[in-house]
TILOKOL-203105 format. One record per residue (C-alpha): residue number from 1; residue in three letters; x, y, z. Coordinates in steps of 0.001 Angstrom, whole numbers, plus 500000, padded with zeros to 6 digits. Each point is the difference from the previous one (the first is absolute). Example, Ala and Ser with C-alpha at 12.3 -4.5 7.8 and 13.67 -1.06 7.14 Angstrom:
2
SITE  1  ALA  512300  495500  507800
SITE  2  SER  501370  503440  499340
***
This chain:
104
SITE  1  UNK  500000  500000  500000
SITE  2  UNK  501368  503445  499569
SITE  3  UNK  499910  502424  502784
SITE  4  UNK  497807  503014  499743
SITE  5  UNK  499814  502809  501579
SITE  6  UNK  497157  501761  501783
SITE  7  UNK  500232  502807  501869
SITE  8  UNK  502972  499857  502534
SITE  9  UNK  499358  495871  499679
SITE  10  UNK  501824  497682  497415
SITE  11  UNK  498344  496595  499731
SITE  12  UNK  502020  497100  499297
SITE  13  UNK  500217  496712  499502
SITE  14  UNK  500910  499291  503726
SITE  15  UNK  498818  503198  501613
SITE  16  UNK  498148  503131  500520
SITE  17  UNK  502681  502692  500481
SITE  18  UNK  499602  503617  501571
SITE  19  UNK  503201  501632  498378
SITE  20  UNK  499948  503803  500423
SITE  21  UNK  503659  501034  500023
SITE  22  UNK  500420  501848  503553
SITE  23  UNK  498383  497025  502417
SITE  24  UNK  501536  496405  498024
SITE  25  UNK  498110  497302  499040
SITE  26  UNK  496703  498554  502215
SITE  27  UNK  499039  496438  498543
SITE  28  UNK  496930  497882  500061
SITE  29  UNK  500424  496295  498496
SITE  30  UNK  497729  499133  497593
SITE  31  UNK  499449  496680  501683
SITE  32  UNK  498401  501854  502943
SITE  33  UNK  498093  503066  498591
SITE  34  UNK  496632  497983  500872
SITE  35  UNK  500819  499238  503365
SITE  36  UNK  496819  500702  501877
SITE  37  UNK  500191  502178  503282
SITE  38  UNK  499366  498926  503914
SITE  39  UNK  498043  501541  502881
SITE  40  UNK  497847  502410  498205
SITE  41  UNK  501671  500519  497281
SITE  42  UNK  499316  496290  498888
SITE  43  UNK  497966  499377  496845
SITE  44  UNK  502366  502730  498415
SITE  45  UNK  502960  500248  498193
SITE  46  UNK  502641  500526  502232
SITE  47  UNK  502677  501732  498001
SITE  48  UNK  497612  502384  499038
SITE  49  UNK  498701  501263  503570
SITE  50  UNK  503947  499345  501302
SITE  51  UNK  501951  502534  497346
SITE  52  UNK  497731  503055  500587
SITE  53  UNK  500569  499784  503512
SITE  54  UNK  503770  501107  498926
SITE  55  UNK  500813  503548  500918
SITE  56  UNK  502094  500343  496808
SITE  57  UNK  497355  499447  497605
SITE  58  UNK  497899  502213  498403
SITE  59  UNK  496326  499660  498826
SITE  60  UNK  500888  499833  496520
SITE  61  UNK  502423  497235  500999
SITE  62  UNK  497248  497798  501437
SITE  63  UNK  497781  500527  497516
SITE  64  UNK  502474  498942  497270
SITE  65  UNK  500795  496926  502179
SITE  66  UNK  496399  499141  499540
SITE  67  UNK  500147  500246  496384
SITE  68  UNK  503460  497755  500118
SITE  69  UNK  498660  497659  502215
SITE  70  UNK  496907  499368  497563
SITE  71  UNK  502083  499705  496780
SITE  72  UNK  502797  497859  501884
SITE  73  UNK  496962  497642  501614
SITE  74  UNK  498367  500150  495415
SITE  75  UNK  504012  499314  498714
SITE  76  UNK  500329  496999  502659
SITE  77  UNK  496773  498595  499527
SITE  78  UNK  499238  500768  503537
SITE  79  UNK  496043  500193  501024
SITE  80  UNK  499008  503012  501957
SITE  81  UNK  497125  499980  501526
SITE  82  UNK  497930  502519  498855
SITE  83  UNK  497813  499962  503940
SITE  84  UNK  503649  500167  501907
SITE  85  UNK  501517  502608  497926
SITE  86  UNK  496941  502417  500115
SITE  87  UNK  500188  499291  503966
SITE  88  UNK  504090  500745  499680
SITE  89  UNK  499228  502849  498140
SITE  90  UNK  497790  501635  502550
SITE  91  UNK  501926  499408  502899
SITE  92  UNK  502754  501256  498093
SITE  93  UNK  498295  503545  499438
SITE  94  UNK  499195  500029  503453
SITE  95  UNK  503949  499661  500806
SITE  96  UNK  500464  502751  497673
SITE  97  UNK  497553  502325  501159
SITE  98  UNK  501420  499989  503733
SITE  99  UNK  503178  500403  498637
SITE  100  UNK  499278  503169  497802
SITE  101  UNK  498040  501288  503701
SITE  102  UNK  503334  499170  501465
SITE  103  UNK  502075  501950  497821
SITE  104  UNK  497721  502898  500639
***
């Protein structure tokens, strides 16, 4: 597969790579991008609620890992479930949204 990039994000064949130039390299294997959450936060995909949490990120940065995670999961012939990522998703926003009230 060739890599592609999205956003700050490269997908390859192995990985899902946030590679902005100032902060290195943060990784997430391909073989574990569907790994499902615990506690509340099962039912979910974990990577996805797990990265925004990252004080480094930006939103733009999590929402371009969502769009790498979905073509990484369509490239690897990985099923997401439509029901877990919509719950991901939400959760996710929610993250977001005390974040930006953080900042303020």
């Amino acid at each position: 597969m060739e890599s592609c990039e999205i956003g700050n994000w490269i997908v390859t064949e192995e990985s899902i790579v946030w590679n902005k130039k100032k902060r290195g390299d943060y990784s997430i294997p391909i073989k574990q991008i569907l790994q499902k959450g615990v506690a509340e936060r099962a039912g979910m995909y974990d990577w996805l609620i797990h990265v925004p949490l990252k004080t480094w990120l930006d939103v733009d940065d999590v929402l371009s890992l969502n769009e790498a995670f979905l073509y990484a999961a369509k490239k690897n012939n990985l099923t997401v479930d439509v029901e877990k990522y919509n719950n991901t998703i939400s959760y996710q926003l929610a993250i977001i949204q005390k974040k930006r009230k953080s900042d303020k």
